[in-house]
N, C-alpha and C positions, 0 to 999 in steps of 0.2 A: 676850405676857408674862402675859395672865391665867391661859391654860390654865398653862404651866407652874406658875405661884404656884400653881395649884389643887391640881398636880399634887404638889410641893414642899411644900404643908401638910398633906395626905394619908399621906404618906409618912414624916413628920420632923414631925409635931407638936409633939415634945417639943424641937425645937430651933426652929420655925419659926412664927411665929401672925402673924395681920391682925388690924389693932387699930384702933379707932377713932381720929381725930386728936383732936388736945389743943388745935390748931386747926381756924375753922370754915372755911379755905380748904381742906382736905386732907377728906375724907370715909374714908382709911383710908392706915394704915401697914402695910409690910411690916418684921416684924421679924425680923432671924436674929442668937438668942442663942449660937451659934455664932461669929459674928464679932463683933459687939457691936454690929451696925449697925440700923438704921433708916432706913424709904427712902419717904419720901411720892410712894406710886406715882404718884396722880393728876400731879402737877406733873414730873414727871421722866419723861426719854423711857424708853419700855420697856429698850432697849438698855444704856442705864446701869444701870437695876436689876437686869437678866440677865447682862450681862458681869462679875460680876464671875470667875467662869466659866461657860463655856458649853459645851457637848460634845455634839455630837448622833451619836449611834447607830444605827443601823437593824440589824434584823436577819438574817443572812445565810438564803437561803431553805434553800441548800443544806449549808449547816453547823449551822444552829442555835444560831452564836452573835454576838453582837451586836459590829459591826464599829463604827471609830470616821469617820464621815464627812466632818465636819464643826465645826467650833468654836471661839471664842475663848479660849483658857488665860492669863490674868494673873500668874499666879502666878511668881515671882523667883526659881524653883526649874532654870529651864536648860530648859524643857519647851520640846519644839522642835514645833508642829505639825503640819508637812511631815513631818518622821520618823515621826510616829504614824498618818497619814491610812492607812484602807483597812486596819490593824489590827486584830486584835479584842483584847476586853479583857483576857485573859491573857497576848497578848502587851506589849501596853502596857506590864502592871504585875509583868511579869515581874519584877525589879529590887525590887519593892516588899515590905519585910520581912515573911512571914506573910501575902502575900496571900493564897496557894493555898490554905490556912487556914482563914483566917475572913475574907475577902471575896468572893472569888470565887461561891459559890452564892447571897449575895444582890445581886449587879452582872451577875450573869449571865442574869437575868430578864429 
């Protein structure tokens, strides 16, 4: 959970920061102004913090592009896992308005 958050605040500053608690049981918040949430890492299992999605990626040696492995999708949206495993990410989001666009060259890193 940390490397990710570390990874996640790096990345999304402008939507993502760790914040001091306003109580003295929690020693730091995670905030995403994104969803509106707050998540007192300390006291809460990683997994709950992480899942709200999870998507793990590796990248293929001999394509060069980053396939979908592994992950928990929450989202109410019909996303089916099993259909996506072992995809990469164009194919995924083929379907997705203006991916090819303006997401693709930076989800493709």
């Amino acid at each position: 959970m940390e490397m990710a958050i570390q990874f996640l605040l790096a990345r999304y500053p402008q939507y993502l920061s760790l914040e001091p608690s306003s109580s003295s049981e929690d020693s730091e918040v995670f905030v995403n102004r994104i969803l509106g949430r707050r998540f007192a890492i300390r006291k809460m299992d990683p997994l709950v913090v992480l899942l709200e999605d999870l998507a793990i990626t590796l990248k293929n040696q001999q394509t060069g592009m980053y396939e979908f492995r592994a992950g928990i999708i929450c989202s109410s949206t019909g996303w089916n896992v099993a259909s996506k495993i072992g995809k990469n990410l164009q194919e995924i989001h083929r379907p997705v308005p203006d991916y090819e666009e303006r997401m693709a060259i930076s989800m493709d890193r």
